[in-house]
ROKOL-6197 format. One line per field, with one value per residue (C-alpha): residue in one letter; chain; z, y, x. Coordinates in nm, 4 decimals, decimal comma. Example, Ala and Ser with C-alpha at 12.3 -4.5 7.8 and 13.67 -1.06 7.14 Angstrom:
! residues 2
code	c(A:S)
unit	c(A:A)
w	c(0,7800:0,7140)
v	c(-0,4500:-0,1060)
u	c(1,2300:1,3670)
//
This chain:
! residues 227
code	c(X:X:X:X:X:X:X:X:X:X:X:X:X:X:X:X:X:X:X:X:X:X:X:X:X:X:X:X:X:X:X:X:X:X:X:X:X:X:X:X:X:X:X:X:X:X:X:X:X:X:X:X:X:X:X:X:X:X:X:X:X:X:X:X:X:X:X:X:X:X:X:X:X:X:X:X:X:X:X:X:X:X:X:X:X:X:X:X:X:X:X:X:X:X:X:X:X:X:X:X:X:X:X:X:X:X:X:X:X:X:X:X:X:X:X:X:X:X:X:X:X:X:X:X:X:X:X:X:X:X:X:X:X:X:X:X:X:X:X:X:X:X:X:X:X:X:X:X:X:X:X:X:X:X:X:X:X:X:X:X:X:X:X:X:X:X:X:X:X:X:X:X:X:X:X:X:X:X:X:X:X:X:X:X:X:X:X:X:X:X:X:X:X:X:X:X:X:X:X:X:X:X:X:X:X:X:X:X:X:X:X:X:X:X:X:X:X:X:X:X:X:X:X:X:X:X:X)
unit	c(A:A:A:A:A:A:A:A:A:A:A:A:A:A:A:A:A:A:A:A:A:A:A:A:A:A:A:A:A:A:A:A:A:A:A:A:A:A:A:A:A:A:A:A:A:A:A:A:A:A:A:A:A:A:A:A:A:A:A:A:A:A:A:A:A:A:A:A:A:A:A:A:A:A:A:A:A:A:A:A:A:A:A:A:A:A:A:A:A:A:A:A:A:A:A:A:A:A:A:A:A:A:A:A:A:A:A:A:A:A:A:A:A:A:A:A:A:A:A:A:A:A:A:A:A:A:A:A:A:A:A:A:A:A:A:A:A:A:A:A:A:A:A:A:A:A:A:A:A:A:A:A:A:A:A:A:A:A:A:A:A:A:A:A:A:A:A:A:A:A:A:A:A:A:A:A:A:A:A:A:A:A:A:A:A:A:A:A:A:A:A:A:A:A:A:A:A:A:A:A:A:A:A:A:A:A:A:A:A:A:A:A:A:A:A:A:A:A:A:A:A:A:A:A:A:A:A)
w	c(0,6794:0,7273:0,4256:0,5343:0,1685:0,0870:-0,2209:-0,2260:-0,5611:-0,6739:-0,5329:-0,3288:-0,2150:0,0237:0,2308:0,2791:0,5295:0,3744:0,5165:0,3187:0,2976:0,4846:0,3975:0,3493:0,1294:-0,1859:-0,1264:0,0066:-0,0002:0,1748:0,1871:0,5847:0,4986:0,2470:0,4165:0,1769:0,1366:0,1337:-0,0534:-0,0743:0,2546:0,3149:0,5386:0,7951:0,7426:0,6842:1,0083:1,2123:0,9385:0,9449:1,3547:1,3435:1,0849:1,2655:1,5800:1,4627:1,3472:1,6595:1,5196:1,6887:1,4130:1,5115:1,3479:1,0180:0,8372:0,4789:0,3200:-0,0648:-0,1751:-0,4648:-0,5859:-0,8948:-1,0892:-0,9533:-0,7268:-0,6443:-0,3173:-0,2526:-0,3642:-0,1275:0,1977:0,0990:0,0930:0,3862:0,6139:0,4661:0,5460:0,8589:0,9298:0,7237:0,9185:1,2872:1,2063:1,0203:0,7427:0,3425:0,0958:-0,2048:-0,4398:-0,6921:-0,9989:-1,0290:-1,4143:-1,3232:-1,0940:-1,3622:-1,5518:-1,2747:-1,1831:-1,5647:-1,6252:-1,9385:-2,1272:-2,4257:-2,5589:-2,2437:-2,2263:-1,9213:-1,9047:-1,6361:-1,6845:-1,6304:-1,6776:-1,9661:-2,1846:-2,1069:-2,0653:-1,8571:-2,0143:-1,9394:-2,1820:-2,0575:-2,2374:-2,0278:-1,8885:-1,8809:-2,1407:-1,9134:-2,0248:-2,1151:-1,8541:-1,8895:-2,0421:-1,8709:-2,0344:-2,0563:-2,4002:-2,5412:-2,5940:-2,9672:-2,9532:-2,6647:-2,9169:-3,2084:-3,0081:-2,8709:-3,1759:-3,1866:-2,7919:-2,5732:-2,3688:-1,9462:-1,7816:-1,4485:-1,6555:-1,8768:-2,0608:-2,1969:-2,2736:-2,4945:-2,6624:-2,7378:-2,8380:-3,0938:-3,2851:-3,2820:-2,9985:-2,8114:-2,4092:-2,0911:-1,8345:-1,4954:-1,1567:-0,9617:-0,8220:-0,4795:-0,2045:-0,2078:-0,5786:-0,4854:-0,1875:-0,4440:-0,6241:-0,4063:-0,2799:-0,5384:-0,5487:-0,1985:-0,2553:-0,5680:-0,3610:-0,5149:-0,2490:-0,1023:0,2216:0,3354:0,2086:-0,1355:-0,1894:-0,4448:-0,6480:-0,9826:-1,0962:-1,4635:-1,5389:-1,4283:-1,1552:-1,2410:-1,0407:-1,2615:-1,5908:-1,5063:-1,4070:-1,7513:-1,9461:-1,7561:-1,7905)
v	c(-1,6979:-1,3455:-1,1782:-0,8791:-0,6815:-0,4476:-0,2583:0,0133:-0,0144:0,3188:0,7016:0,6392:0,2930:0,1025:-0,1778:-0,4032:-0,6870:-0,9356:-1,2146:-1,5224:-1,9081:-1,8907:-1,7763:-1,4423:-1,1207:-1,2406:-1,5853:-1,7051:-1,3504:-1,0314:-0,7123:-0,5293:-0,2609:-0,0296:0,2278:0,4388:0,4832:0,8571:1,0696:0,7625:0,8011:0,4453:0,3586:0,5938:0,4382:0,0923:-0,0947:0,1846:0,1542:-0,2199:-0,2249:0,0270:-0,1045:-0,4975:-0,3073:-0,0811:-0,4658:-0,6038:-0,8284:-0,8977:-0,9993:-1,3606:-1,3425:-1,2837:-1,6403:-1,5381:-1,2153:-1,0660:-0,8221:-0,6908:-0,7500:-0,5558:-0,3606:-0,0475:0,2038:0,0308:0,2005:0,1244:-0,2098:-0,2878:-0,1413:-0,3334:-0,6626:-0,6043:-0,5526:-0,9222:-1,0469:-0,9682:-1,0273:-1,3877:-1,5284:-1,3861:-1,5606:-1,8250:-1,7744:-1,8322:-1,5197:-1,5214:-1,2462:-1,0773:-0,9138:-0,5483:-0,6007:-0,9278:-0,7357:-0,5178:-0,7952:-0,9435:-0,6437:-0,5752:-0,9039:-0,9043:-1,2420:-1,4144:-1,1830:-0,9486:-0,6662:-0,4841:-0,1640:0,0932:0,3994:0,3166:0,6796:0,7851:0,7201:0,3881:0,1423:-0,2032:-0,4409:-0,8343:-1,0576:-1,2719:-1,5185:-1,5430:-1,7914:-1,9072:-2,2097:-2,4668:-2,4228:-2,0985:-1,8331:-1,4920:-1,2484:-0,9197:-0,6748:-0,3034:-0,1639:0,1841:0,3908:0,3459:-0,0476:-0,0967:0,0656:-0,1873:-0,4826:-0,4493:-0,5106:-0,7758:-0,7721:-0,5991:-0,3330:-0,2667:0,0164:0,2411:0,5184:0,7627:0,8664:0,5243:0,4745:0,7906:0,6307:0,3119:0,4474:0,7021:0,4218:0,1771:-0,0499:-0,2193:-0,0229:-0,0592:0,1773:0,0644:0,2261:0,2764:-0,0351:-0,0840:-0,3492:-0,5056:-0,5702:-0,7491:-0,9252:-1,0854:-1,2238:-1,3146:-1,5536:-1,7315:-1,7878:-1,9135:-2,1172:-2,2580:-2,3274:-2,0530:-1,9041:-1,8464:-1,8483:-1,5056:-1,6389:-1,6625:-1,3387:-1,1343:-0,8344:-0,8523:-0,5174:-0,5868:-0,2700:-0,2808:-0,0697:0,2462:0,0612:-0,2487:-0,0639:0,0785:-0,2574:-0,3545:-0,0683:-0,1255:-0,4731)
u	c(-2,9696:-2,8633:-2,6494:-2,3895:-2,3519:-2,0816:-2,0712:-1,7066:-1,7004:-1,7583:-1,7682:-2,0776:-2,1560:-2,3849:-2,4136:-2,7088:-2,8919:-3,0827:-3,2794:-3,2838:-3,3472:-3,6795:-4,0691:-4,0690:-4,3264:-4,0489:-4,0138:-3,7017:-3,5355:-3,5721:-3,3801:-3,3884:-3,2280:-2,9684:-2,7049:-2,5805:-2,1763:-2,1217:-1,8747:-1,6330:-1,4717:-1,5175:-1,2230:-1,3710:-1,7456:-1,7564:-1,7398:-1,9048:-2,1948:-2,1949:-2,2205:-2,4915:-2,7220:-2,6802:-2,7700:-3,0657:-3,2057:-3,1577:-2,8666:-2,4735:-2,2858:-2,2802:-2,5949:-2,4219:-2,4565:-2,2945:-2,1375:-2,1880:-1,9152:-1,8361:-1,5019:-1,4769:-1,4484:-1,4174:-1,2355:-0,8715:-0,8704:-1,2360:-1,2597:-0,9362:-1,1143:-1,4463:-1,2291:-1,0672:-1,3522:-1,5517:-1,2188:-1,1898:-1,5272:-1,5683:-1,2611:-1,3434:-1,7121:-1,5741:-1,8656:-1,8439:-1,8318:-1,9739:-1,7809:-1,9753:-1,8888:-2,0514:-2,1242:-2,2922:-2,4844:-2,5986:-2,6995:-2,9280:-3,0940:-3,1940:-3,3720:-3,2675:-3,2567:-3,0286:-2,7421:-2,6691:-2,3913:-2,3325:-2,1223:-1,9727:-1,8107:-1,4093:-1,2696:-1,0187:-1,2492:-1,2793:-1,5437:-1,5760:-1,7663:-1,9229:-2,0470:-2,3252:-2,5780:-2,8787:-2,9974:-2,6455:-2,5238:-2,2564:-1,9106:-1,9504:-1,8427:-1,8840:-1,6245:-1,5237:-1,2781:-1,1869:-1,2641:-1,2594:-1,5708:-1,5040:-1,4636:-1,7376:-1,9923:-1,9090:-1,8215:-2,1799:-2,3497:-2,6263:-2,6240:-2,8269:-2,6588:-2,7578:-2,5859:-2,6651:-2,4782:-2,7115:-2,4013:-2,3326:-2,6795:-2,7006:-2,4025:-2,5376:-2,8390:-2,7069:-2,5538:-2,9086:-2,8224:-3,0557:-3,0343:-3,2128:-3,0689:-3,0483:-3,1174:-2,8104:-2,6604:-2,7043:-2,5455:-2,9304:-2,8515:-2,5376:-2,6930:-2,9508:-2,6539:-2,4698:-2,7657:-2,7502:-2,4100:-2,4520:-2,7213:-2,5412:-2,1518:-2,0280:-1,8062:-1,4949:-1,2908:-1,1311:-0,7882:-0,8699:-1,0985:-0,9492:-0,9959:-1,1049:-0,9879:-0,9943:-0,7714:-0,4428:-0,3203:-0,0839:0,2183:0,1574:0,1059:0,4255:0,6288:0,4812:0,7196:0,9826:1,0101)
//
């Protein structure tokens, strides 16, 4: 099977082609290739991007069996053009999507086991946080919330933190949590998870892919007051 992976999450994001469900040098998966995202001007990128890196592998996108995106949390705007495009795509091909959470991501690409905490940078002074017990427990999903810097630091007592961002790390660290700092997430990352997803049923249709944003958006914050 051939995974399309989309990461617009952030300022600077990537998409990936990954090879799975077959023999390959890591088993059953394979990453092709990474395109980096530049400077965030995704709208302008993303399906140029996507056509050249299918056709500098010798692929058409029939090829595509399965997408990974990543539906939050992140950039509104970017997370809404990343969407779009798998949309598009999944229902023209008529092929599954497995969404991915970027702080599950994190968690994956730490390998870290038992008690895991993953963290991103939200702005304001803010910090988005998931909850994960690894390997997971059935019954128990994970928990994903926006916290302060103040309440991220004490709520993550007793777990052990994972985080691309140095900044939080420092943080953690300065108040004796246990840290292991990531290298930045990538859309190879998110095509590893969302393999499994796939390989586990885990996925969706283009009519029910949704944004997780976890933080409200400023139009909805303000609907809130006024209501």
């Amino acid at each position: 099977m051939l995974i399309l992976a989309i990461d617009t999450s952030g300022k600077q994001g990537s998409i990936a082609l990954a090879r799975a469900g077959e023999p390959t040098a890591e088993g059953d998966f394979e990453v092709i290739e990474i395109a980096p995202l530049v400077g965030g001007t995704f709208s302008a990128q993303l399906i140029p991007q996507i056509a050249e890196l299918l056709s500098s592998n010798g692929f058409m996108k029939t090829a595509i069996g399965a997408f990974a995106v990543v539906s939050g949390p992140g950039s509104f705007t970017g997370l809404r053009i990343g969407l779009a495009a798998v949309k598009a795509l999944a229902e023209g091909l008529s092929k599954p999507i497995a969404a991915v959470s970027l702080l599950e991501v994190c968690v994956l690409a730490s390998g870290a086991q038992g008690k895991v905490m993953s963290a991103l940078d939200a702005g304001r002074s803010e910090v988005y946080v998931g909850e994960y017990e690894i390997p997971a427990r059935a019954g128990q999903p994970p928990r994903e919330s926006l916290l302060s810097r103040n309440e991220f630091l004490a709520q993550a007592k007793g777990w052990t933190v994972v985080t691309p961002d140095s900044v939080l790390a420092e943080a953690a660290r300065a108040v004796g949590l246990r840290v292991s700092v990531l290298d930045p997430i990538s859309a190879a990352d998110v095509a590893r998870l969302g393999w499994r997803k796939i390989q586990s049923g885990e996925t969706v249709g283009p009519e029910q892919l949704e944004a997780n944003y976890i933080r409200r958006t400023d139009a909805e914050m303000i609907e809130k007051i006024r209501s």
